[in-house]
LOLO-965816 format. One record per residue (C-alpha): residue in one letter; x, y, z; residue number from 0. Coordinates in steps of 0.02 Angstrom, whole numbers, plus 50000, padded with zeros to 5 digits. Layout:
resn:east:north:up:resi
A:X:Y:Z:NUM
...
This chain:
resn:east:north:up:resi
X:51831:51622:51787:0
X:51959:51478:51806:1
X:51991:51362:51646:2
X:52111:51212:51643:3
X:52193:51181:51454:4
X:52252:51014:51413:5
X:52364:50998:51268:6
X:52411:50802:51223:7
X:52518:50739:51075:8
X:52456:50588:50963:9
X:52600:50441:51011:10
X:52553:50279:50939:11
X:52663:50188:51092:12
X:52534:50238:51201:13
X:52373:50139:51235:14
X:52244:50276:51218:15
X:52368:50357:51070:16
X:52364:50527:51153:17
X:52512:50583:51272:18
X:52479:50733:51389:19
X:52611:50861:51355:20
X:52550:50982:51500:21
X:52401:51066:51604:22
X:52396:51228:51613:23
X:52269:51343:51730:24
X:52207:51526:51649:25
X:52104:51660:51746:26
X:52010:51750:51612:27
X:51823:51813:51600:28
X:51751:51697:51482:29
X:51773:51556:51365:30
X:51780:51654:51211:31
X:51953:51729:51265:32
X:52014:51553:51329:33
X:51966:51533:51128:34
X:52086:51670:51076:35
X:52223:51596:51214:36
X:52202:51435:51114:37
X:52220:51517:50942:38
X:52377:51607:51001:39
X:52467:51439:51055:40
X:52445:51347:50900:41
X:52593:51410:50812:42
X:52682:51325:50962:43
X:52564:51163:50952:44
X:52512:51126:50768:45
X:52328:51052:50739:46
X:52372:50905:50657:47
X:52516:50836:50783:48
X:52432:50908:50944:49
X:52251:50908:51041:50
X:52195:51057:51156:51
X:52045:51050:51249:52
X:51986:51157:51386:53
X:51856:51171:51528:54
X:51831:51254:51695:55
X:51922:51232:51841:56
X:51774:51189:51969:57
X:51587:51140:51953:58
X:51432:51161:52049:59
X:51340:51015:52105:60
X:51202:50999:52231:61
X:51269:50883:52402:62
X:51160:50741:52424:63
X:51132:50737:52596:64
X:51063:50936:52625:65
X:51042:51011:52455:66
X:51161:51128:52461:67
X:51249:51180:52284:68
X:51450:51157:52315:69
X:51589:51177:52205:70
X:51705:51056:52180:71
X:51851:51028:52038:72
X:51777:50981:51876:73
X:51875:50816:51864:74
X:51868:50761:52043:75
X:51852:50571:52039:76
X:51663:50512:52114:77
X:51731:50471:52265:78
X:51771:50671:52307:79
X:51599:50708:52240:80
X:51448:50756:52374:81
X:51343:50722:52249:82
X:51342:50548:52232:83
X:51307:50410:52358:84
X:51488:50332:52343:85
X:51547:50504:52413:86
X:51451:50449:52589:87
X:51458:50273:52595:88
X:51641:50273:52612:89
């Protein structure tokens, strides 16, 4: 299974206070070692200076015109998503 790790840095010049310092894509089994690959890079990204958050690379969702489940990136904007009416009114 595919997982995308975001690590961002607190930076009070920014608006939302959070820079992104990188994306990173892993191919492991299950979310449990993503956990571990987390734990390992926090001597490289301390907790209190620097956010990491992860979540699979695609999602299942069912296309609204035939019913069909398709997979699609997890953080495809709604206009790249079959599953909502924006996707076909375009």
């Amino acid at each position: 299974m595919e997982f995308i790790l975001k690590i961002s840095k607190f930076d009070k010049r920014t608006k939302t206070g959070l820079r992104l310092v990188g994306t990173y894509e892993f191919d492991v089994p299950d979310d449990t070692q993503m956990t571990r690959e987390c734990r390992a890079l926090r001597d490289l990204y301390p907790t209190p200076d620097y956010i990491m958050e992860f979540h699979p690379k695609y999602k299942t969702v069912k296309n609204l015109m035939n019913g069909q489940n398709v997979r699609i990136e997890y953080d495809a904007p709604r206009c790249c998503d079959p599953s909502t009416e924006l996707y076909w009114c375009m």
